[in-house]
N, C-alpha and C positions, 0 to 999 in steps of 0.2 A: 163865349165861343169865338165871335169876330176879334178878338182882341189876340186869342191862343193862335188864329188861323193868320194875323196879321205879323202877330212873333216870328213865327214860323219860317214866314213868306219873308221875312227880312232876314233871316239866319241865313237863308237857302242862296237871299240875291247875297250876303256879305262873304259865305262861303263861294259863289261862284266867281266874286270880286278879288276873293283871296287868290284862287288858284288861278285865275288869268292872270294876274300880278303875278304869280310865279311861272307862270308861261312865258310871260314877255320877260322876266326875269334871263330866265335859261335861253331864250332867244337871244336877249341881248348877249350873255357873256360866248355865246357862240360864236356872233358877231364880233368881240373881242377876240377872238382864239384862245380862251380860258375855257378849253374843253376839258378839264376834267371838272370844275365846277360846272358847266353846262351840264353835265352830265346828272349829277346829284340835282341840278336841281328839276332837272326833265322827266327822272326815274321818280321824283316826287311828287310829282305835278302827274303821275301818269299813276299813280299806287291811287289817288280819288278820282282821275280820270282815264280809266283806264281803253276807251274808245276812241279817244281823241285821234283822229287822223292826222291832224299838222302836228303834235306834240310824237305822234309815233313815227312822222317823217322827219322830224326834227331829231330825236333819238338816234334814227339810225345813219344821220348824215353826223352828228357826233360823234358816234362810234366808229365812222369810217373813218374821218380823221385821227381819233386816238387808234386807228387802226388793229381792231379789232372786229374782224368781218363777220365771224361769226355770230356777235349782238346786232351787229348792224343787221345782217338778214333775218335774224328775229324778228328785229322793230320793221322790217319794211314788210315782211311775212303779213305782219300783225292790220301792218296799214292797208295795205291790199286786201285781205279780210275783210276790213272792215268797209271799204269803198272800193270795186272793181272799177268802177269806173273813172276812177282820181287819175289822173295819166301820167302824176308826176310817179302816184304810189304802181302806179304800173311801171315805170322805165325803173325807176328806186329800186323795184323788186327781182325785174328782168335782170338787171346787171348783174345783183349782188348771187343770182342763182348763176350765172354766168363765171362769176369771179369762183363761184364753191365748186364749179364743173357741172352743174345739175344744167346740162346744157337743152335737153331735150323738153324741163318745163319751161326755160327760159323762152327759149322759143314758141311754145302753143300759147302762155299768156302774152307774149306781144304781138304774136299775128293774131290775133285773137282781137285784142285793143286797138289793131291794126284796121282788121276787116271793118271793124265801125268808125275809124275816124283817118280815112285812106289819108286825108291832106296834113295833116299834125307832121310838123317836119320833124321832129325831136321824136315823135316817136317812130318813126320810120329809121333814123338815125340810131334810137336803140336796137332797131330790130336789126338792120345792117350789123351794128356793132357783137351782136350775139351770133350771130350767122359768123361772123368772126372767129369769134371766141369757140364754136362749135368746127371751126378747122371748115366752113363750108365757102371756101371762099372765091369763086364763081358769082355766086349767090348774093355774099355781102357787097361785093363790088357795085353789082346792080342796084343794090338797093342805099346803098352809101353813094354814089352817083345820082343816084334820082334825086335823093336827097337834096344833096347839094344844090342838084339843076332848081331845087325848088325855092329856095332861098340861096342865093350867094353872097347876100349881106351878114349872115351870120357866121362866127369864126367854127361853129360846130363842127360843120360840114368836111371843111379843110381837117378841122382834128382827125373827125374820122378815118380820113381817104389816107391822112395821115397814119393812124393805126394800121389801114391795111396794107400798106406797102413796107411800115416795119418789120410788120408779118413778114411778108414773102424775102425779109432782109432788104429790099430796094431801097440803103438808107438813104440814097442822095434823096429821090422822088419824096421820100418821107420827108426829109431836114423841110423841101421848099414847099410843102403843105403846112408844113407846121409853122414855117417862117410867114406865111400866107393868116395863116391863121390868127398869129402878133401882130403885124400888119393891121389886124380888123382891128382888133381888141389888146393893144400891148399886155393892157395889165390883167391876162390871161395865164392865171399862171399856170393854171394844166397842160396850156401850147407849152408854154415856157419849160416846163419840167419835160415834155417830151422831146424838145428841140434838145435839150440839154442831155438826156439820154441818149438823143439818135445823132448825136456830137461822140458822144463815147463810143458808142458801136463801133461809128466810120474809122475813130483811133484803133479801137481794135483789129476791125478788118484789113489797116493799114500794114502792110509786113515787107514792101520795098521801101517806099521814102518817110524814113524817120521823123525827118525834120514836118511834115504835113501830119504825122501822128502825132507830134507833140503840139502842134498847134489844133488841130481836136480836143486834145486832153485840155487844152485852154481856152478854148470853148465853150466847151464842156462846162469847167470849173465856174468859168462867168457868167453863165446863163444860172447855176445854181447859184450866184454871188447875187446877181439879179434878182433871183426870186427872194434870199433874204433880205432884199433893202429894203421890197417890198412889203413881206412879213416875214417878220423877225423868228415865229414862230413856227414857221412851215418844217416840220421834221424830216421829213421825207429827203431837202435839199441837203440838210447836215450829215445826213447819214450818207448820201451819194459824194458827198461834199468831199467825205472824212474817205472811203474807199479807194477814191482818187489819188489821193493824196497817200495812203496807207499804201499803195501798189506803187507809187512814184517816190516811198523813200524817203517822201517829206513826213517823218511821223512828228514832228513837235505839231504841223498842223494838222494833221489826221486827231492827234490825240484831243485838242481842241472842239474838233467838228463832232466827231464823235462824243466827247462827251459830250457837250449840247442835244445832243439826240436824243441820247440815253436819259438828262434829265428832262427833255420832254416828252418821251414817249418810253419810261420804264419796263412798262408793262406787254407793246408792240412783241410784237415775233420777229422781228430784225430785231429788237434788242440784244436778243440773245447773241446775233453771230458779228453786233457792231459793239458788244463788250467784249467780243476772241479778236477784232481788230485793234481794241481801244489797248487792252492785255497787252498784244502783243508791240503798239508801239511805245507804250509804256515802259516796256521790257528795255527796246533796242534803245531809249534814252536812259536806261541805266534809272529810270525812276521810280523804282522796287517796291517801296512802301503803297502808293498809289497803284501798282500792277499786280498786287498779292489777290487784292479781294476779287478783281476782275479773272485772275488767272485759275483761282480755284473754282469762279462760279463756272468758267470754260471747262474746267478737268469734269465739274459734276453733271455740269447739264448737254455737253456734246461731244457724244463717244467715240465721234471721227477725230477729237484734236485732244483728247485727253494728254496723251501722252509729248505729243509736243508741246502742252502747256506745259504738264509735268516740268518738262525740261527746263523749261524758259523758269517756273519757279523754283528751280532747284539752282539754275545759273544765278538768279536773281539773288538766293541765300546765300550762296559763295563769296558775290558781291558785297554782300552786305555784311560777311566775318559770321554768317548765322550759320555754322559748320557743322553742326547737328544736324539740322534743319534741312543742311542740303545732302546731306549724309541720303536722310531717311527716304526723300524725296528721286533721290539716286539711287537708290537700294529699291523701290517702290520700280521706278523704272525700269531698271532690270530685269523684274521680276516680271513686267509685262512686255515688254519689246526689248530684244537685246539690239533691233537693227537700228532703235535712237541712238547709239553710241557710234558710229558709223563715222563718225566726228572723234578722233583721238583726243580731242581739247577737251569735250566733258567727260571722257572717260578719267583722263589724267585730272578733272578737276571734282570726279567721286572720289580718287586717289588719295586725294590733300586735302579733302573734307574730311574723309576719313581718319587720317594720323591725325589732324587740327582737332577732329570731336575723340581721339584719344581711342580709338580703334586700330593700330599700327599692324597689325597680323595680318587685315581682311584688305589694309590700304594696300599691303608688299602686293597681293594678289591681283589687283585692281592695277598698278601702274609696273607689274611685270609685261601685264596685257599690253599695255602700250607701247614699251621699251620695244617688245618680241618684233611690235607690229611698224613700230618707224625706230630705226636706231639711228634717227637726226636728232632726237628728243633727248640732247645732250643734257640738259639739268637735271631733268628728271631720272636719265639714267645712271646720274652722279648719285642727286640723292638714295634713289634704291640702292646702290655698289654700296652705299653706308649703310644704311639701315641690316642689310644683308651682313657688313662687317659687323658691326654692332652686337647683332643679333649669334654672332658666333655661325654662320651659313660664309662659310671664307669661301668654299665651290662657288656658289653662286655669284658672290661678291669679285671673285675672279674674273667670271666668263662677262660681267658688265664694265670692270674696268678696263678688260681687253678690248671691248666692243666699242668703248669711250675713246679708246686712243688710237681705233682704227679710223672713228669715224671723226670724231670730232678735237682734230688737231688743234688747240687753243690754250690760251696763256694760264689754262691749267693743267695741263699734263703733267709739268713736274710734280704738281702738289700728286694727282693721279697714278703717276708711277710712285712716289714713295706709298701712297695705301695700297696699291698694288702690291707693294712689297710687302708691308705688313700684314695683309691679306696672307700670303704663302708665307709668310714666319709663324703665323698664329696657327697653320693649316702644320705645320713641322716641315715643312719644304724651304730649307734655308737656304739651298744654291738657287733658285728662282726666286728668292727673294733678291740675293745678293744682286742679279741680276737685273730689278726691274727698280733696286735703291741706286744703285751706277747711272742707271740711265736718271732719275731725278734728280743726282747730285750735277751730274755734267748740264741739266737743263738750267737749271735752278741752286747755286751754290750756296745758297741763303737757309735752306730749309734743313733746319738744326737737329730733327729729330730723326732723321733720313739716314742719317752718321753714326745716329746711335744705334740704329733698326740694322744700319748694314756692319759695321763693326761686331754687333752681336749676332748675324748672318752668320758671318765667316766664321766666330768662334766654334757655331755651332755645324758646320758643314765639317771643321777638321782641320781651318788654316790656320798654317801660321799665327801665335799668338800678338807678333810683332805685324802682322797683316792688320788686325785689328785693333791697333793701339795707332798705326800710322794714320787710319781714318777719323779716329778720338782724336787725334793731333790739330789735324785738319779742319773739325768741326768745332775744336773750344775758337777757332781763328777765328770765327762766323758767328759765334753766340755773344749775344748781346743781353743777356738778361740773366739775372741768379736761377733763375729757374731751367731755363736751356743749359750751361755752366752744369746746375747740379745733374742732368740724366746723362751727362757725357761724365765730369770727372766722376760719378758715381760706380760709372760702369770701367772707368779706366783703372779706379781706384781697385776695385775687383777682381778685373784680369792679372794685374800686378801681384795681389795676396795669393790669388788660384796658384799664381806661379812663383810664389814665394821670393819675391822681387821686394824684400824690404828696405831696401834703402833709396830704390827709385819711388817706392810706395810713400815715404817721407818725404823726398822730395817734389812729386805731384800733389800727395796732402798738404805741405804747407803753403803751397802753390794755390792753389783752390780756399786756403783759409785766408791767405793773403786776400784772397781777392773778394771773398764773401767770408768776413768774417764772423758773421752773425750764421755760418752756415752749417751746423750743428755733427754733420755725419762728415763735412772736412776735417773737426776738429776729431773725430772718433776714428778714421781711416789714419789722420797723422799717429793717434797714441798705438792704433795696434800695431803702427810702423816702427815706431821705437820699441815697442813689445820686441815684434818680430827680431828686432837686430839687438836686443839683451840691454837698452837703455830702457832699464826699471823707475828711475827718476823723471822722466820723460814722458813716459808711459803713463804714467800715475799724473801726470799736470795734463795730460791731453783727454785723458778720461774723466778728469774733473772739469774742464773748460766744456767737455761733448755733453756734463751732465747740469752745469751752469745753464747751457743755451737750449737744452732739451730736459728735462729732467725723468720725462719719461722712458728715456733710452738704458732700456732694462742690461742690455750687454756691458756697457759704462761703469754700470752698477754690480755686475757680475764678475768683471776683467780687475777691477779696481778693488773688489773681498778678494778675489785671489792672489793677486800680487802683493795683498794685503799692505794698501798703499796708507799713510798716516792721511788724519782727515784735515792734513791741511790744503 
């Protein structure tokens, strides 16, 4: 029996050995700033010791760090519980009901802890600080004051007097309490974070001299710069860091700060709204791939910026040739706020996502909106005047190339008056063609196909046949290529047969073969020229040379059984 009771008694002391080893464990990495291991290992050390008052004040000074307040006033709940009289687990507890707004128990358990231990400067300090936080602040003053008077070797007292004159915005009073309070204790760094806060304020409050708000913000910056030299780890600073820095434009270092935040403190409730900053300057560097996942976790988890993330990842798809993608995302958009578009640039770039992912019908609709709404938006209203021709819509393609050449006088208007023209030739309006092809030949005497559009104008208005062969004249002078060459002699060649002109038809067809002899319907225009004027011999070698260099040229082959030409 002594022997079972001595087992026992040795299991109980190796178990009690065990779990203070993992108490001082989770203390230490605390002491580290490896709170989220302190954390597992305090959560385990408290699942067999679950009363443990230091390990439950230890928990929730963890949790306040990983900033998570809600665990944190668990564990201090717990602690309090357990020892009313612990006066750390009282002030631990007072706050953290202060920080959730349960201001009214805050207050009865520290006056409470108060009435028994009047002299305890810290806790008189808590209690000032709640009377605070409860908006009673008459009240706090007095008792944040006494405080002080009672100890003024301790940097507390300044923090406090500090808080309450931040309160009331008195930020100068605040900066030189809290400065008072570095002074005691430099490597304070809760002064430190609130000096560096009540550095921001004063920049903000700044709104005549720029130049003294910018040196606030610099400040500002360097008291957080400060606190990281200190510890590396402090989240709190990265996040205020990165803000800073996000609002000033600097985002390569916002992007930086912020992420550091985020990978220390994931899980924090600033997370959430320091990845819609982290998103967004991610964005304005154009560095897409790293801004995707941030900008969707913003669209789902915060319903005030949804839609401006939306945009920013839809600009970012655009960017990146992902034109589907920013289609959908633009379409999405739409569908919830028309007043995102309010900005002609992403509307016109739903436009060109559109035609790009091969939707061209719903794009015409999309960047007519734009055209309507700024008609500066010269490229764009070139492109739609085409798509509009294109598409056989010659009205519409009309009314943009008019609006093109009211608005935007430039080294393309000639190109623009000749599709103008062919816009109303294609429309059967050949004298407003003719019209708007004069005006691009006189700008531009290069553009070969302008000659052809207006020569076949005028045939078809009613002019003179020789009106329209003198413009043919004109443009073979200008054509430099067998291809330009065949839309002019082709149509010249035509007008001639129309008008039974076969001997100048022989002479422009050999003219044309002379010159592109590989050019299959010159050599077919010269034989039915020699047809036309009763050179049967002629006729018959010109038909065989048009079926040499074409063989498909079914007329060749039809002209040449009639004339029943020998098959040499």
């Amino acid at each position: 029996m002594h022997s079972i009771l001595r087992t026992i008694g040795l299991l109980v002391v190796v178990c009690y050995l065990v779990y203070a080893d993992q108490l001082d464990q989770a203390r230490q990495l605390f002491n580290d700033k490896r709170y989220t291991e302190a954390a597992a290992a305090v959560e385990s050390y408290l699942r067999a010791e679950p009363s443990n008052v230091e390990a439950l004040l230890l928990a929730g000074d963890i949790y306040t760090q990983l900033e998570q307040p809600q665990r944190a006033l668990e564990y201090f709940r717990r602690a309090y519980q357990e020892d009313r009289d612990n006066t750390t687990a009282v002030r631990r507890y007072g706050r953290a009901l202060s920080e959730a707004g349960d201001h009214k128990q805050a207050l009865e358990i520290l006056q409470r802890a108060l009435r028994s231990k009047p002299k305890d400067v810290y806790l008189r300090l808590a209690y000032g600080q709640a009377l605070l936080a409860a908006d009673s602040i008459r009240a706090a003053e007095l008792e944040i004051t006494k405080a002080r008077e009672m100890d003024k070797s301790i940097p507390d007292g300044f923090l406090a007097l500090g808080d309450l004159y931040f309160s009331q915005r008195v930020y100068l009073l605040a900066k030189d309490n809290y400065e008072q309070a570095l002074k005691l204790d430099p490597d304070n760094l809760a002064a430190r974070e609130k000096l560096a806060l009540v550095y921001f304020r004063l920049a903000n409050a700044e709104v005549v001299d720029n130049a003294l708000a910018n040196e606030y913000y610099s400040r500002s910056l360097q008291e957080w710069a400060a606190i990281i030299k200190r510890d590396s780890t402090y989240a709190r600073a990265y996040f205020e860091q990165g803000k800073i820095f996000f609002y000033a434009s600097r985002f390569g270092e916002a992007s930086v700060a912020l992420g550091k935040y985020i990978q220390l403190r994931p899980d924090a409730p600033n997370a959430t709204i320091a990845r819609w900053y982290l998103a967004q300057s991610l964005a304005k560097l154009d560095r897409c791939e790293e801004a995707e996942s941030h900008l969707r976790f913003s669209m789902e988890t915060i319903d005030s910026v949804r839609s401006k993330a939306r945009l920013l990842l839809a600009r970012c798809y655009f960017s990146q040739r992902r034109f589907a993608d920013a289609a959908e995302q633009f379409r999405m958009l739409d569908a919830e706020s028309a007043n995102q578009f309010d900005d002609l640039s992403d509307r016109e770039r739903y436009g060109y996502a559109l035609i790009l992912s091969g939707d061209t019908a719903s794009a015409i609709t999309e960047l007519r909106q734009v055209v309507d709404r700024d008609s500066l938006r010269c490229l764009t209203m070139f492109r739609l005047a085409e798509f509009y021709r294109t598409r056989r819509q010659y009205d519409d393609a009309v009314v943009l190339y008019e609006r093109y050449l009211r608005n935007c006088p430039d080294s393309l208007a000639a190109k623009v008056y000749a599709l103008l023209g062919a816009a109303h030739f294609s429309a059967n309006r050949p004298a407003e063609a003719a019209v708007a092809l004069q005006q691009s030949i006189a700008r531009d005497s290069t553009i070969v196909f302008a000659y052809r559009l207006l020569a076949a104008s005028l045939k078809s208005s009613g002019a003179p046949i020789d009106d329209a062969i003198a413009v043919l004249k004109v443009g073979l002078q200008h054509a430099t290529t067998s291809d330009e060459r065949m839309t002019l002699y082709s149509l010249y060649c035509q007008l001639l047969l129309e008008d039974r002109r076969f001997e100048q038809l022989k002479d422009v067809a050999l003219h044309w073969l002379k010159t592109d002899s590989e050019r299959a319907e010159a050599a077919l225009y010269l034989a039915v020229g020699y047809q036309g004027s009763g050179d049967r011999d002629n006729a018959c070698k010109y038909y065989r040379e048009a079926l040499r260099l074409n063989p498909a040229l079914e007329v060749a082959k039809k002209n040449l059984k009639q004339l029943e030409c020998s098959s040499q």
